[in-house]
RODO-2510 file (C-alpha; in nm, 4 decimals, decimal comma):
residues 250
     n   res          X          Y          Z
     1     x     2,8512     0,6188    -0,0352
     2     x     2,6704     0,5705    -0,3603
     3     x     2,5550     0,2257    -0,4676
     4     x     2,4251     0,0961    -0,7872
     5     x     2,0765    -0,1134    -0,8108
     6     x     2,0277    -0,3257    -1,0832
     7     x     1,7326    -0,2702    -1,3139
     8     x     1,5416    -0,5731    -1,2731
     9     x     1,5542    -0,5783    -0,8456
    10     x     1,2668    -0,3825    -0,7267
    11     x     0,9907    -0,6035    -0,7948
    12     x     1,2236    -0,8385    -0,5829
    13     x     1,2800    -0,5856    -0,3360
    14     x     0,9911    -0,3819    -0,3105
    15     x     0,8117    -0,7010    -0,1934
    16     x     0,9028    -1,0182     0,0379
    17     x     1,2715    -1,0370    -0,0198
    18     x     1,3188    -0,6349     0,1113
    19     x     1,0243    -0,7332     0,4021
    20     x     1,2129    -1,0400     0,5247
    21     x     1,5524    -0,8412     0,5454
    22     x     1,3952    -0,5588     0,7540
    23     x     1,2326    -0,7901     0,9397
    24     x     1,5370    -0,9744     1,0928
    25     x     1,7316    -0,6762     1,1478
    26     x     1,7838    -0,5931     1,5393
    27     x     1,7147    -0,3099     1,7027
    28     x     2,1289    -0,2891     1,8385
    29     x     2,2342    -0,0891     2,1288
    30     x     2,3551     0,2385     1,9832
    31     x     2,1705     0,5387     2,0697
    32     x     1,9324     0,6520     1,7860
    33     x     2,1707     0,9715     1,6688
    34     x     2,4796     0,7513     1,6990
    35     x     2,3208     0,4495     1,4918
    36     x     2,1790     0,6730     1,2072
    37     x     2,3361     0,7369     0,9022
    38     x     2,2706     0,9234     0,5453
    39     x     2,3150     0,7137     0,2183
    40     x     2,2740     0,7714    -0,1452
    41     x     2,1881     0,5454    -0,3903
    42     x     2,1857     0,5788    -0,7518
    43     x     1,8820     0,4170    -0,9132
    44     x     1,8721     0,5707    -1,2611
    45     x     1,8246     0,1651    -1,3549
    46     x     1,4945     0,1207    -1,1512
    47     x     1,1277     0,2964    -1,1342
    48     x     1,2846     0,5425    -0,8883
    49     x     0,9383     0,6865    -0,7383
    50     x     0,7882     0,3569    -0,7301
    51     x     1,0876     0,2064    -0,5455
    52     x     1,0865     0,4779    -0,3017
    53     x     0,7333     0,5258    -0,2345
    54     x     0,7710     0,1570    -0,1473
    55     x     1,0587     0,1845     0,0987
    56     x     0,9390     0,4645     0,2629
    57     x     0,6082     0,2748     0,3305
    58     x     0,7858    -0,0072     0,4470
    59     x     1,0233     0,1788     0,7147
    60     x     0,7086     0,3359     0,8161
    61     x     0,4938     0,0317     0,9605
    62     x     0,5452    -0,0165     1,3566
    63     x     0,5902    -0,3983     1,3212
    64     x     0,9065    -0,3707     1,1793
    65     x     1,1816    -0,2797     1,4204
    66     x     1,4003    -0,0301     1,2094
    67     x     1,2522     0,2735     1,1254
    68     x     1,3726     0,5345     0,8428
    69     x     1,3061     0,8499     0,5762
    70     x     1,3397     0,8383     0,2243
    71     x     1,3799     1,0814    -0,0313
    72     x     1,3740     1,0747    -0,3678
    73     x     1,6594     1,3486    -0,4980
    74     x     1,5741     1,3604    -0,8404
    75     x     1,4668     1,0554    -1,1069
    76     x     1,8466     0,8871    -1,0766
    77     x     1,8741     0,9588    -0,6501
    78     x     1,7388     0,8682    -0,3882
    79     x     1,8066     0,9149    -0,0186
    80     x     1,7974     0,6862     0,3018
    81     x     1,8156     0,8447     0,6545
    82     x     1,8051     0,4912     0,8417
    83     x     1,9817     0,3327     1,0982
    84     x     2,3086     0,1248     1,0037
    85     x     2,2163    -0,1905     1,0156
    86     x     1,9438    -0,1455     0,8105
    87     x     2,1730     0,0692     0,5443
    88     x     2,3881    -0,2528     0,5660
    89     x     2,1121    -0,5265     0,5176
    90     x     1,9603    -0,3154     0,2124
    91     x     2,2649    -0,2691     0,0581
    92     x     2,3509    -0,6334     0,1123
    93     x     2,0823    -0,8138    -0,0021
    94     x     2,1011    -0,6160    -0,3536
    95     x     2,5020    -0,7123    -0,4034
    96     x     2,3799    -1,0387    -0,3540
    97     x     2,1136    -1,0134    -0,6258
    98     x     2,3525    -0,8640    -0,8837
    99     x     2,3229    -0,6385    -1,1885
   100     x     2,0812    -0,6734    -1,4740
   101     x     2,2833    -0,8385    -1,7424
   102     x     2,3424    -0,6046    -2,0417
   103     x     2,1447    -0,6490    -2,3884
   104     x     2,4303    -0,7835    -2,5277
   105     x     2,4432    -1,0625    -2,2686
   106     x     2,0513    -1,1563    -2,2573
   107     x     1,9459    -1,4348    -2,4222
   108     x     1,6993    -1,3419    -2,7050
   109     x     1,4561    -1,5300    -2,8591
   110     x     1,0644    -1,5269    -3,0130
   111     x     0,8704    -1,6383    -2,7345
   112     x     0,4702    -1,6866    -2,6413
   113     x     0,3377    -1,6839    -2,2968
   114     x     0,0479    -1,7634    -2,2437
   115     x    -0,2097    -1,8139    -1,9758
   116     x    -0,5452    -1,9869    -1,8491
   117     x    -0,7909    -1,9780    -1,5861
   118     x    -0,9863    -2,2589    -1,5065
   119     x    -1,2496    -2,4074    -1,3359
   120     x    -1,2512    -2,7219    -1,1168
   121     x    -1,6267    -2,8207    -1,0529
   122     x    -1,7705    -3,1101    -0,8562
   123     x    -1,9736    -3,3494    -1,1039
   124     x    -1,9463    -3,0803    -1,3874
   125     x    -1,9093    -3,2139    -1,7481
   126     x    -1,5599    -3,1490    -1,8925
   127     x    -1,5321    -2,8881    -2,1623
   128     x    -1,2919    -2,9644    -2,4530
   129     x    -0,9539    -2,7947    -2,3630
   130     x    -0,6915    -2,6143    -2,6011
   131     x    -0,4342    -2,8115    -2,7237
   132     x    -0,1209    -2,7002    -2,5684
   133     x    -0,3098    -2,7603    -2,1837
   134     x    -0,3093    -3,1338    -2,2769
   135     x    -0,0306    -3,2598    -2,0383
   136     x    -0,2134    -3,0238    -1,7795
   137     x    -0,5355    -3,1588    -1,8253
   138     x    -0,4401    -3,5459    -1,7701
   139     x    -0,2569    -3,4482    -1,4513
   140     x    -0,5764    -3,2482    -1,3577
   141     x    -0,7931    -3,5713    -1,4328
   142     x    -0,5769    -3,7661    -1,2123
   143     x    -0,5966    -3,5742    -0,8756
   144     x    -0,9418    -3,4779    -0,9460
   145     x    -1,1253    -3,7495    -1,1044
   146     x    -1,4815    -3,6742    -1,0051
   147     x    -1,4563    -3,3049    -1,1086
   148     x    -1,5211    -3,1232    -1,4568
   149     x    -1,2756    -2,8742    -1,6018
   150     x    -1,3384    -2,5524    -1,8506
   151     x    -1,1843    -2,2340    -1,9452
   152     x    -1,2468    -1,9258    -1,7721
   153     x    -1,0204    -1,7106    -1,9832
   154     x    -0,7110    -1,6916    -2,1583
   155     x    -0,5008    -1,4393    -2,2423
   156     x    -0,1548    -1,4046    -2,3943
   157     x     0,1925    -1,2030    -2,4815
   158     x     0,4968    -1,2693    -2,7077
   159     x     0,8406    -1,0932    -2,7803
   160     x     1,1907    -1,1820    -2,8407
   161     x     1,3719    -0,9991    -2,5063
   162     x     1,3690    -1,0476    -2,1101
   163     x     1,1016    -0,8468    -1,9739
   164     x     1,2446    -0,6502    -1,7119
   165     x     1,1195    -0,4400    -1,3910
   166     x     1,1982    -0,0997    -1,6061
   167     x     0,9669    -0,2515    -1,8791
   168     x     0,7024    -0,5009    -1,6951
   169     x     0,4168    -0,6169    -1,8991
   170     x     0,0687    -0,5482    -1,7730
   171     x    -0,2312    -0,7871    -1,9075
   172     x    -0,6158    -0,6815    -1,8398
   173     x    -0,8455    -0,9754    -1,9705
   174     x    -1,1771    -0,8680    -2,0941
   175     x    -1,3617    -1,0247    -1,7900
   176     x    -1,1241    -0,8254    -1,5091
   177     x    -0,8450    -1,0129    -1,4420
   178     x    -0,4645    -0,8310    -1,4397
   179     x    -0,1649    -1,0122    -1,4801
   180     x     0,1207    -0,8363    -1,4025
   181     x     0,4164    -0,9521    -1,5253
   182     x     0,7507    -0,8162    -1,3665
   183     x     1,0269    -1,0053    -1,4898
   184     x     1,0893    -1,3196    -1,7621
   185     x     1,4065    -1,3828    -1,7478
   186     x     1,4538    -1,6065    -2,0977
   187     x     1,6913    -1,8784    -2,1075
   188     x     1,8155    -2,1905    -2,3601
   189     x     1,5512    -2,4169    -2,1984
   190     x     1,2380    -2,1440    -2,0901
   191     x     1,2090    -1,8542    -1,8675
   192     x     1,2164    -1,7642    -1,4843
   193     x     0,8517    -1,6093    -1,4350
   194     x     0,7753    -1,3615    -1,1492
   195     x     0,4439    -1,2031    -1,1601
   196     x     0,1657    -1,0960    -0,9655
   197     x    -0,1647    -1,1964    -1,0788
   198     x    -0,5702    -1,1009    -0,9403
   199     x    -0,7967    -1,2863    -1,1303
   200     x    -1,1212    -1,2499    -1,1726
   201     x    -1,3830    -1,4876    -0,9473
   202     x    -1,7265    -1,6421    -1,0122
   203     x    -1,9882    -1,7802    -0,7546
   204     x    -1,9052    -1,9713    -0,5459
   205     x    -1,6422    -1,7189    -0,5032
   206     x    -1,6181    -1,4009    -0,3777
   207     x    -1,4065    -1,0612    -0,4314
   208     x    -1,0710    -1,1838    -0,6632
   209     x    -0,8054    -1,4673    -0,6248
   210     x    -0,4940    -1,3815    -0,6377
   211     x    -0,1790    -1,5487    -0,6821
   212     x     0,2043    -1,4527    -0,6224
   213     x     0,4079    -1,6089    -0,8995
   214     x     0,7933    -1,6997    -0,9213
   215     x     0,8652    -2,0182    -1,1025
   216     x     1,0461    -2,1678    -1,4074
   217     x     0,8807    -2,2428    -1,7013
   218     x     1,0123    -2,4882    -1,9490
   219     x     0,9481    -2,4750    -2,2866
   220     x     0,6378    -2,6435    -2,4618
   221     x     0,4912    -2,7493    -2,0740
   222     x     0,2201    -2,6082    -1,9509
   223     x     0,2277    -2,5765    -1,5538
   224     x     0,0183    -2,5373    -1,2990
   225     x     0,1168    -2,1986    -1,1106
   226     x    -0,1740    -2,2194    -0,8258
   227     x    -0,5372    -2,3440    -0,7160
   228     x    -0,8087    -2,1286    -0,5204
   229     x    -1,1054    -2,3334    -0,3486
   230     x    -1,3704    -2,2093    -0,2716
   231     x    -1,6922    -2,3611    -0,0724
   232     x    -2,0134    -2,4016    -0,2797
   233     x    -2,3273    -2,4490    -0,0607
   234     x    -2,3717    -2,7924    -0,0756
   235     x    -2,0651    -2,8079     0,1354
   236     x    -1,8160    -2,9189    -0,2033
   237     x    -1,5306    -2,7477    -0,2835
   238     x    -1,5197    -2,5650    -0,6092
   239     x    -1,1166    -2,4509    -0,7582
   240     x    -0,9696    -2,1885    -1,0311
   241     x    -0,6613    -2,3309    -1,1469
   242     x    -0,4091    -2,0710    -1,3038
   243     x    -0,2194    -2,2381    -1,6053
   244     x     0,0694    -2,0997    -1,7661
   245     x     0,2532    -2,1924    -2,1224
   246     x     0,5780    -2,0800    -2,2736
   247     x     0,6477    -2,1505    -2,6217
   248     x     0,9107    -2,1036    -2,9196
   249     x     0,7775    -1,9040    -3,1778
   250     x     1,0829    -1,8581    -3,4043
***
């Protein structure tokens, strides 16, 4: 049985969407040899190794309650020895995700992305904030009246396609933050944003925030896309905000 993965899934997959499938599949009462099956699946549209590596670490871990081998056949196949139910759940979830749409069919236009980290502090002075974080920053005044905001960082990326899983876009700031970005899926009115993000932390924080990202952007609005507190020791909370912006640029 050979089935076809769209392009664009594993980031999807790979993570809590593939994790939430395996983890409501049943044990069943087959024996283990009877249950068991071989499929082949052709993923000449995905990061084959990474995809695999990631299965095969995932039908390893003892909380889950189906267990299986992968191999990767060559850079277009890849192999599942798993029980049938799981077979069935995999293969389900990705019909129900669909095929990447071709180039012809995605929508195409100049775009800017951009991001910002900020700071929330208690009593702090406000710094003057760029322009396009305006509608953010009155919103941000509102809820937190009694706190000062700045800039941390920003960074940035443009381009006129759909950034896909087979070409993700990787940001490193210059103070140690990575935002990966694995999909933008452009449409008429913005972009659907799924990314991963570690950014880096300052006292009163420790180690790196980081922040799991799937949400719409609209065009010309900046949004919020999370908040980390952290505990200074006067017993007040301190926050990084993580702002994005998506903008026409043609």
């Amino acid at each position: 049985m050979l089935i076809k993965f769209g392009r664009w899934a594993i980031g999807m997959v790979a993570g809590a969407a593939l994790l939430l499938v395996l983890s409501g599949c049943g044990s069943g009462t087959e024996s283990e040899a009877e249950n068991h099956e071989l499929r082949v699946y052709d993923v000449s549209h995905l990061q084959a190794e990474e995809f695999s590596e990631e299965l095969a670490f995932l039908l390893s871990r003892e909380s889950l309650p189906l267990h299986g081998s992968v191999t990767l056949i060559d850079e277009t196949t890849m192999a599942v020895n798993g029980p049938k139910e799981l077979q069935s759940q995999i293969a389900r979830l990705l019909n129900e995700l669909g095929q990447a749409p071709t180039a012809e069919e995605r929508f195409q236009r100049e775009y800017r992305l951009q991001f910002w980290l900020l700071a929330l502090s208690p009593k702090a002075d406000n710094q003057p904030l760029p322009a396009p974080l305006e509608p953010a920053a009155e919103a941000m005044g509102e809820l937190f009246p009694d706190y000062g905001v700045r800039v941390i960082e920003a960074i940035e990326t443009s381009g006129n396609l759909s950034i896909t899983q087979a070409r993700r876009v990787l940001l490193n700031s210059g103070s140690g933050s990575a935002y990966n970005i694995w999909s933008l899926d452009l449409h008429e009115n913005g972009g659907k944003l799924l990314a991963q993000i570690h950014t880096r932390t300052e006292a009163p924080f420790r180690g790196t925030a980081q922040f799991q990202v799937s949400r719409n952007l609209s065009v010309g609005q900046p949004l919020v896309l999370g908040r980390a507190g952290a505990s200074a020791e006067d017993g007040q909370l301190h926050y990084q905000v993580l702002v994005a912006r998506m903008d026409w640029i043609d």
